[in-house]
C-alpha angles and dihedrals in degrees: 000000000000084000095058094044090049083054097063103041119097112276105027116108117191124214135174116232110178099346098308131104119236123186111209139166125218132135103254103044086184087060083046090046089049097049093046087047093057088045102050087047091052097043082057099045084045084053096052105056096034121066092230119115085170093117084207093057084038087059099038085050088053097036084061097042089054090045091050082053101048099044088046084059097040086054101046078057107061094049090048079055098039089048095052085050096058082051099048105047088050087057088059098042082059096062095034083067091034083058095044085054101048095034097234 
């Protein structure tokens, strides 16, 4: 009963992630819509190639794969930014000596 009155109260967006209703509160309910929306569509890719119709492992099984993409992003960005700061401190290192030359 507490779930349906939360529902219609200011601020709660409500959103279905595999088949199940979940009343939650953010700022931006389109960003919320859009989350729930990747989670519902890889517990359910998770669900179609497992054998598992137990809707925990099928989180946990999601939760990991998430997580696998995330920190595969997280990582392609470090060495894109480890690899700028090598440029860029080349780059430096390049007027520093230009300065020491000319005197400037």
């Amino acid at each position: 009963m507490a779930k349906k009155n939360a529902a219609k109260q200011p601020g709660y967006t409500t959103v279905s992630i595999y088949d199940q209703a979940y009343h939650l509160t953010g700022q931006d309910p389109d960003h919320i819509r859009r989350l729930a929306s990747q989670v519902d569509a890889k517990m359910r890719a998770v669900a179609a190639q497992g054998r598992t119709v137990d809707s925990l492992r099928v989180a946990v099984l999601a939760a990991l794969n998430l997580a696998d993409e995330l920190s595969q992003t997280a990582g392609a960005d470090v060495r894109r930014g480890h690899s700028r700061a090598v440029s860029l401190r080349g780059l430096l290192d390049e007027v520093l000596e230009d300065e020491l030359k000319t005197g400037s």
